[in-house]
ZAMARGU-4260 file (C-alpha; in steps of 0.2 Angstrom, whole numbers, plus 5000, padded with zeros to 4 digits):
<rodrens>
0) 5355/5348/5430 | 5373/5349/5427 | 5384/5344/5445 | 5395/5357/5454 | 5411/5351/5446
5) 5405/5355/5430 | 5398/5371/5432 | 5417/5375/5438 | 5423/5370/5424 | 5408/5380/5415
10) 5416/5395/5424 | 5435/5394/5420 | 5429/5391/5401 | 5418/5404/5400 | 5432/5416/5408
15) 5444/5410/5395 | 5456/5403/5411 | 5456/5386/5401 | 5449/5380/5384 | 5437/5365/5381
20) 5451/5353/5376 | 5459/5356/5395 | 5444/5355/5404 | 5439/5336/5393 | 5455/5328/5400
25) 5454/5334/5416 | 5435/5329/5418 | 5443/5312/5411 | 5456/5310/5426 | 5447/5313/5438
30) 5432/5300/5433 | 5448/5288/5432 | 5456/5294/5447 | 5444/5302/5457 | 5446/5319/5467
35) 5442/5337/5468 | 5441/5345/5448 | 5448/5362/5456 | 5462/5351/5464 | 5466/5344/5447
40) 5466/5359/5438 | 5479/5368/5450 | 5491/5349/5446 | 5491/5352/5430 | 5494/5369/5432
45) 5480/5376/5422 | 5474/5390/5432 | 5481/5398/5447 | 5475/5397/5465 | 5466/5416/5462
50) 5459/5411/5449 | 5451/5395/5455 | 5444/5402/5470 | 5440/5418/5462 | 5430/5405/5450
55) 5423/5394/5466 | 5416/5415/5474 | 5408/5414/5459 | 5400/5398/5458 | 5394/5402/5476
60) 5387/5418/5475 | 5400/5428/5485 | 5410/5441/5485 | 5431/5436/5481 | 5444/5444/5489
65) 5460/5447/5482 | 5472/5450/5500 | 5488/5452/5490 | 5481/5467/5482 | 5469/5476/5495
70) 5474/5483/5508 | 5466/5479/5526 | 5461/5488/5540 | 5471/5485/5554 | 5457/5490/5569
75) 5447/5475/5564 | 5460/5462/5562 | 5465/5461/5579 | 5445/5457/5583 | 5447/5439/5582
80) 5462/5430/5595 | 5476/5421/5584 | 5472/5404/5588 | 5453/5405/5585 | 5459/5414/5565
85) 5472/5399/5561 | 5458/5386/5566 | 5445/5393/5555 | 5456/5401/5541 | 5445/5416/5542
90) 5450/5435/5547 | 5440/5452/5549 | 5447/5463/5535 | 5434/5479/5536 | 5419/5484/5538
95) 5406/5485/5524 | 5391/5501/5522 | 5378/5493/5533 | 5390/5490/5545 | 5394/5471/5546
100) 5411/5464/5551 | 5418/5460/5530 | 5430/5441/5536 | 5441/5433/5523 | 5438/5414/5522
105) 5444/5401/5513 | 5428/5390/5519 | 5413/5402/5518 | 5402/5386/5519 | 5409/5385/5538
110) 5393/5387/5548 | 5403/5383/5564 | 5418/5395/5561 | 5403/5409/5558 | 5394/5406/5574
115) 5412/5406/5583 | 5417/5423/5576 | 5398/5430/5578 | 5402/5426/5597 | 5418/5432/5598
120) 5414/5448/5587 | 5397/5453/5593 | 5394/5458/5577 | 5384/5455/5559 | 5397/5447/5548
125) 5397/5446/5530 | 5408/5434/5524 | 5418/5434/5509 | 5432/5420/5499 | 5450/5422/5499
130) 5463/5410/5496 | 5469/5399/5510 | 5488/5405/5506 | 5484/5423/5506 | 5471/5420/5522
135) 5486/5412/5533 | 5498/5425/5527 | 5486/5442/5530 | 5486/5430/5549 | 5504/5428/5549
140) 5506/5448/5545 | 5495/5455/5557 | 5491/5443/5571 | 5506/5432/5572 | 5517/5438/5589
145) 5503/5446/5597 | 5501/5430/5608 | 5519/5427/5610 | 5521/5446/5615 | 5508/5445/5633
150) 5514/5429/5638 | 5530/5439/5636 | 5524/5452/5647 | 5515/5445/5659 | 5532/5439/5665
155) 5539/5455/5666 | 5537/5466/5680 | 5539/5487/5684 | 5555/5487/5690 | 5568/5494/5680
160) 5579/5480/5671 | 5598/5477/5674 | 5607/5478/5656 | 5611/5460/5655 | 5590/5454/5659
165) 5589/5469/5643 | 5600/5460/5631 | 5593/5444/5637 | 5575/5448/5634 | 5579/5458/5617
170) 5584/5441/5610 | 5569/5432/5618 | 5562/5423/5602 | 5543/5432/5603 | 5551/5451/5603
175) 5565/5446/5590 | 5548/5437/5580 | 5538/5454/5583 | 5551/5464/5579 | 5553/5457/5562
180) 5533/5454/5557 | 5531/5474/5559 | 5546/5476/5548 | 5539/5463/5535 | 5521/5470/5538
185) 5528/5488/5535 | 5537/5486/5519 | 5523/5473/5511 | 5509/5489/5516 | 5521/5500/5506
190) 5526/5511/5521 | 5539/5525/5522 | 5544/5525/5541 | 5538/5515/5557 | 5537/5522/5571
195) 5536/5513/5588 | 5530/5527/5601 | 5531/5527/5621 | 5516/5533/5627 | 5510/5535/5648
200) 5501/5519/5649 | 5506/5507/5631 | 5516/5508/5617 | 5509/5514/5602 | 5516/5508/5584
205) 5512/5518/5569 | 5516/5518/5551 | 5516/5531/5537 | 5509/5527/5519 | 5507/5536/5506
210) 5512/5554/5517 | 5499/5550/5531 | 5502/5544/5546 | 5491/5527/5553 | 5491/5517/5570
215) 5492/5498/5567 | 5494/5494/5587 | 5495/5496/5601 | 5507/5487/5615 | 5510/5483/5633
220) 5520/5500/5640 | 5531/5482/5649 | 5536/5478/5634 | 5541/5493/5628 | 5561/5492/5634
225) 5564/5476/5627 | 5556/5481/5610 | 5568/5496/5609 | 5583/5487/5613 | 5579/5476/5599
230) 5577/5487/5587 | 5593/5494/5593 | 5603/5477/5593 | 5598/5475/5578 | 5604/5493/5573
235) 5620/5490/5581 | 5618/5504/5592 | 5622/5505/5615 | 5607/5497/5620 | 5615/5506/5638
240) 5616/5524/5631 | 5594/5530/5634 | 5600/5547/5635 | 5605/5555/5618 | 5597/5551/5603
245) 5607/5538/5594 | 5608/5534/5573 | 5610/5517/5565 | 5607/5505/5550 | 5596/5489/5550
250) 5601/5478/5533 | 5593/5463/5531 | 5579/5451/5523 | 5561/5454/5529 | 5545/5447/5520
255) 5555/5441/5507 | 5562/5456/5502 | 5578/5466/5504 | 5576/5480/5515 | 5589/5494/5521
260) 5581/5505/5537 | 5587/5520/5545 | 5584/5519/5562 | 5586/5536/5574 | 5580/5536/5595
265) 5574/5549/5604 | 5571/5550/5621 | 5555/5558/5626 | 5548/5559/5647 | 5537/5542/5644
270) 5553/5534/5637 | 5564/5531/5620 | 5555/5533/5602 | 5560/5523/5589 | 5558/5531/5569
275) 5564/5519/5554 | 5566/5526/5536 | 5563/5512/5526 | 5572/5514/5510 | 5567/5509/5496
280) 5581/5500/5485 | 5567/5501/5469 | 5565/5517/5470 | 5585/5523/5464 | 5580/5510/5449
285) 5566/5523/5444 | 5564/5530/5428 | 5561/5546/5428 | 5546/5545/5418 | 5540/5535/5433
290) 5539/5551/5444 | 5528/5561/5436 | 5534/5572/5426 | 5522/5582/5413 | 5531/5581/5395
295) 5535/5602/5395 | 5543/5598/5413 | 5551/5582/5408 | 5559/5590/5394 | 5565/5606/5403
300) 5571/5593/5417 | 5581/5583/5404 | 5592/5597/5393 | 5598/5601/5413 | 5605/5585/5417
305) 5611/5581/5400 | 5625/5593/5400 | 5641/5591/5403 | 5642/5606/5417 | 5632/5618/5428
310) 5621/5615/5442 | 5605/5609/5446 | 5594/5611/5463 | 5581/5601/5468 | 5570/5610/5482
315) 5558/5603/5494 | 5554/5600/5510 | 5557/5584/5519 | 5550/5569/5513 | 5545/5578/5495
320) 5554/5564/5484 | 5571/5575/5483 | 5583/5560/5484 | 5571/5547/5473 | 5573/5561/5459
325) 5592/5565/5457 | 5596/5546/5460 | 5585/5543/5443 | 5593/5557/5436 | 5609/5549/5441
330) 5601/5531/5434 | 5599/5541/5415 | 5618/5547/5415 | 5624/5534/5424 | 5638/5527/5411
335) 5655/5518/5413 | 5663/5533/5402 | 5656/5544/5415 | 5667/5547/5434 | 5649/5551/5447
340) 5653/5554/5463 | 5640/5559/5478 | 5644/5564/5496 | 5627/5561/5508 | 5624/5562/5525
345) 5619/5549/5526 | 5620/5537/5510 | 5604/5534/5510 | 5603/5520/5494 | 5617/5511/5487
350) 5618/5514/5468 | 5631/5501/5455 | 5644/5511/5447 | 5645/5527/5457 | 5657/5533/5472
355) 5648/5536/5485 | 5655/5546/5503 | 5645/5548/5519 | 5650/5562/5528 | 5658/5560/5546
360) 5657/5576/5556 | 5666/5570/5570 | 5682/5563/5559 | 5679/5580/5552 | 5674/5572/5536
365) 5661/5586/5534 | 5654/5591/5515 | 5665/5606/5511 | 5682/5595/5515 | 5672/5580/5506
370) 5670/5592/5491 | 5687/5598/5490 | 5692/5580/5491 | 5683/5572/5478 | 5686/5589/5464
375) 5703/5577/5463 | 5696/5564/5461 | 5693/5567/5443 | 5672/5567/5444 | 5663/5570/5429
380) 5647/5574/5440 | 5646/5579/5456 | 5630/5575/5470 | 5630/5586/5485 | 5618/5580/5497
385) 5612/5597/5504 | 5617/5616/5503 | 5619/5617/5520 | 5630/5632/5520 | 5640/5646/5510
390) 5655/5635/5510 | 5647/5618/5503 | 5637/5629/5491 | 5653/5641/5485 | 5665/5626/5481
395) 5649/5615/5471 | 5645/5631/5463 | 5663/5634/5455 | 5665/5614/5451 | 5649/5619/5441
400) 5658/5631/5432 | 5674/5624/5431 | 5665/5610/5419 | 5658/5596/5434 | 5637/5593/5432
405) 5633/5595/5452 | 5617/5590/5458 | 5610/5595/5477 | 5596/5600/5487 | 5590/5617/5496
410) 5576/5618/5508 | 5564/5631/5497 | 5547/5633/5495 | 5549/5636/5476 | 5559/5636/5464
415) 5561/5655/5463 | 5567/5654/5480 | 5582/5643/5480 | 5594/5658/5469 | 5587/5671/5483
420) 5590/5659/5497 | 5608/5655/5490 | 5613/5673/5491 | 5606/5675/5508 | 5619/5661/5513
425) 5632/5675/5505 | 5634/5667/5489 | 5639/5682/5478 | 5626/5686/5463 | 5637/5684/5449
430) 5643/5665/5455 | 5623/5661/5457 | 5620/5666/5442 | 5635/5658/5431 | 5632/5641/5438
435) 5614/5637/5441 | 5606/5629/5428 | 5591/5623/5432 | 5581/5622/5449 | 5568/5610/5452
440) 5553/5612/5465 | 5543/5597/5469 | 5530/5589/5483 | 5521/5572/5482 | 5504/5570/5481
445) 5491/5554/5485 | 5488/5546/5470 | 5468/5540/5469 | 5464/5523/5470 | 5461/5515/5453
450) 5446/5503/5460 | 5437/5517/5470 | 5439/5533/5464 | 5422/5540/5459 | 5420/5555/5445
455) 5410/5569/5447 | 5406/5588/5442 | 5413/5601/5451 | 5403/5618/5453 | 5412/5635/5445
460) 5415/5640/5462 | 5424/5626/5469 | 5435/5626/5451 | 5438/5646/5455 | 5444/5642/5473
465) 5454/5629/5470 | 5464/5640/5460 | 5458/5637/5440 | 5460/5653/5429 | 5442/5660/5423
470) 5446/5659/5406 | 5452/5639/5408 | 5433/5633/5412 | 5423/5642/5398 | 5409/5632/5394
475) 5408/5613/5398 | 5414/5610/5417 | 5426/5598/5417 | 5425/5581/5426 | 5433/5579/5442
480) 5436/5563/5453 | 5435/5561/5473 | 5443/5550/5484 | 5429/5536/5490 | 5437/5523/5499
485) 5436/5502/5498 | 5449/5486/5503 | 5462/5490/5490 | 5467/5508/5499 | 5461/5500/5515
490) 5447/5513/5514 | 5459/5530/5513 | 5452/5533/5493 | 5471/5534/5491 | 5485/5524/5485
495) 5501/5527/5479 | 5509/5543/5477 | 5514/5554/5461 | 5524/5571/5462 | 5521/5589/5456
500) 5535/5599/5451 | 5538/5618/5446 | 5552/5618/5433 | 5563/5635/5433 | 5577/5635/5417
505) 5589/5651/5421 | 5588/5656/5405 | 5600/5673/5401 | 5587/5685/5406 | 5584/5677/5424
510) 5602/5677/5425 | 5604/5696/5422 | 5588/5696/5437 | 5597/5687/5448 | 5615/5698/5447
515) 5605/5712/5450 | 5598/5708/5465 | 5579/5703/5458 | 5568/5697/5475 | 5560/5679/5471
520) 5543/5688/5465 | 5553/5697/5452 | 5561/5680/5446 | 5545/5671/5448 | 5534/5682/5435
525) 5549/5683/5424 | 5551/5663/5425 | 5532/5660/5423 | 5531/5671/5407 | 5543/5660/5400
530) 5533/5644/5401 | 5535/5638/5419 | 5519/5632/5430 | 5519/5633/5448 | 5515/5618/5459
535) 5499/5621/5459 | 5494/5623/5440 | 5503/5605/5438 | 5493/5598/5454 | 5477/5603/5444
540) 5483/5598/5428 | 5484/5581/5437 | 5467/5581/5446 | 5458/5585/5429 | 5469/5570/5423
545) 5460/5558/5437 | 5477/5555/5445 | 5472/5564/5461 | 5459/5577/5470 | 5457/5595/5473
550) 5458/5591/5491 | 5476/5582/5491 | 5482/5598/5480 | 5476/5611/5493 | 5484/5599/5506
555) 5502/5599/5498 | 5502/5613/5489 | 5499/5632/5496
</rodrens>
């Protein structure tokens, strides 16, 4: 019977993580040295940690789990204290089908640690291996300041606090630590926006991944003042001023990352709210193959933005992608022999190589005098961060036909739309007409998880519901797939995000439409028997490709 160390090495070798000449020399130093085999084999740098304890899960009979890929639910982290989880290197990361407690360890062989968190837990447990780094970090992430936080506020009391006591206990260490760990947890989840909510009795802190909305925590209501002015210091906005909502920027390093964050605070009857955009500096690097786009589309898309003049529309509501997309348009023009400038309110991503102009209402810096401005300014193309009016709309337009590419966003259901709502802002016909080149409609999807997602066949009526034409499912029933769930998409069957678009070109025909007046449903059939699909015929294009369900495209998409 061979001895545990060698049916390790038996593992890795029949993995193909080392080959039989490796695994000789280090059998060799460690009968002339002595030591752990798995400890030797990370020295020499042979295998990686994963791979060692994926190997050692193996050996052992267990389950592995990967933390820096799976995604775990925050309601049961917070089910063991801090302390107790740093002594035994263990923490609850779900909950499995029959209903037992699923706890990283890096020591599953702990019998002590298992009867410690059976007590604490009062439930079944079913333990599972991780690495030690990735155990201490998922603590770090999601326990780390908790402790810190009610020493914090059981020093507090209920009375209101004087500005100075404020300041002082904004930059008490466990808020400024707190303050940067849900940052750092936020970005490292993937998350859009934080939100750190004042309700009657606690403080409620929820993030939003992937579209959805989820609550992480929950907080002392006597922290809540300090936290704010925190967030607000750190923002660089009157920590004095709970009044009026306030706007501000947060730069800075968290998780080992570069982050930019919006911030904006309301005040509501139970006290300020604090929402933070987190922008996503990788995202303006994005191809735009990345987002999407189905070849006809793509193609459509890109003889727009390859010219030299006219203007293209991106419509959506907020948080559909609008921004992600014409900053990688910018990213395939973006050229030294090319003058781009954008004027945003505000400049939400920094780009290399492009002029960028954040309006100033107040200095009466405001998008039409920005626009007249920067047509001196020699600009090959133009980005306009919204149509908000006839003005801003009137000069981009006749820069777009003057011989500037301009780029901007409308507030439109569809594509169709955006040359009927421009006229409704008193755009005339004939200028709507002569500049607008192309107009893009687009909403973002949940893209199913990759582990979990399950296939399965649909019946006819659920295929005619969702909105497939008869004559598209003749015979065979295509496969489908549903969202399921596991520790990867922290149980939501979703993860990730990809985007529908509806692709108008105004060709000469929708031109002559549009100078007569044609309503959007006139435009729309003209546009769809040219070859453009609506949102919804690409969303179920995509869920008969696997990349997300009939339920997520009836969500998004009317």
């Amino acid at each position: 019977m061979k001895n545990p160390q060698q049916q390790l090495g038996d593992i890795l070798l029949a993995e193909g993580l080392i080959d039989q000449q490796q695994l000789d020399a280090a059998l060799e130093q460690q009968r002339a040295e002595g030591g752990n085999l798995g400890r030797i084999f990370l020295q020499r740098g042979l295998v990686t940690e994963h791979a060692l304890v994926s190997a050692l899960a193996k050996r052992l009979g267990m389950d592995f789990a990967d933390l820096s890929q799976q995604m775990v639910d925050p309601s049961v982290v917070t089910m063991i204290p801090e302390a107790l989880a740093r002594r035994h290197r263990a923490v609850p990361i779900g909950v499995n089908d029959d209903g037992a407690l699923v706890v990283a360890m890096s020591d599953p062989s702990n019998i002590v640690a298992l009867d410690d968190l059976r007590t604490v837990t009062d439930r079944s447990l079913k333990p599972v291996v991780a690495t030690r780094t990735d155990v201490e970090d998922t603590i770090d992430r999601y326990l780390s300041g908790d402790s810190d936080l009610d020493q914090l506020e059981s020093e507090e009391d209920d009375t209101d606090e004087e500005l100075e006591e404020l300041a002082d206990a904004a930059d008490d260490a466990p808020i400024v630590k707190f303050c940067n760990q849900l940052i750092a947890r936020a970005v490292r989840d993937r998350a859009s926006d934080i939100h750190v909510e004042p309700q009657e009795r606690q403080t409620r802190v929820r993030l939003r991944v992937d579209g959805v909305l989820h609550e992480v925590q929950t907080q002392p209501k006597k922290v809540h003042n300090a936290l704010t002015s925190r967030l607000k210091i750190m923002s660089e906005l009157d920590i004095a001023e709970k009044r009026i909502p306030q706007d501000g920027r947060v730069t800075g390093k968290f998780g080992g990352r570069s982050v930019d964050l919006r911030v904006s605070t309301l005040p509501t009857v139970f006290g300020e709210k604090v929402v933070m955009r987190i922008l996503d500096k990788s995202s303006v690097l994005l191809d735009l193959g990345d987002l999407g786009f189905r070849e006809d589309n793509f193609q459509r898309f890109k003889r727009s933005y390859t010219k030299p003049y006219g203007m293209i529309l991106v419509t959506g509501p907020t948080g559909s992608g609008k921004s992600t997309t014409l900053y990688a348009a910018l990213n395939a023009i973006n050229d030294p022999s090319v003058n781009i400038v954008t004027v945003e309110d505000p400049v939400e991503y920094r780009m290399s190589g492009i002029s960028q102009v954040h309006v100033h209402q107040k200095a009466g810096l405001t998008f039409p005098n920005a626009l007249r401005s920067i047509l001196r300014q020699d600009p090959d193309v133009v980005l306009v961060g919204e149509m908000r009016d006839r003005e801003t709309a009137a000069i981009g337009m006749e820069a777009a036909l003057t011989g500037h590419l301009v780029l901007s966003t409308l507030h439109t259901n569809d594509a169709p739309s955006a040359v009927t709502r421009l006229m409704e802002m008193g755009i005339d016909p004939f200028l709507v007409s002569s500049s607008v080149d192309c107009v893009l409609a687009q909403r973002l999807l949940r893209r199913l998880c990759g582990y979990c997602k399950q296939p399965y066949t649909p019946s006819l009526e659920e295929l005619e519901s969702a909105g497939f034409a008869s004559d598209s499912i003749e015979g065979e029933i295509p496969n489908l797939y549903r969202a399921v769930g596991c520790p990867s998409c922290a149980h939501t069957g979703y993860r990730g995000r990809t985007a529908v678009h509806e692709v108008m070109s105004v060709t000469e025909e929708i031109k002559r439409l549009i100078a007569e007046r044609a309503s959007a449903e006139d435009i729309e059939k003209f546009a769809r028997a040219q070859g453009m699909e609506s949102l919804r015929e690409d969303g179920l294009v995509k869920a008969l490709q696997g990349t997300t369900t009939l339920e997520e495209v009836a969500r998004v998409v009317v």
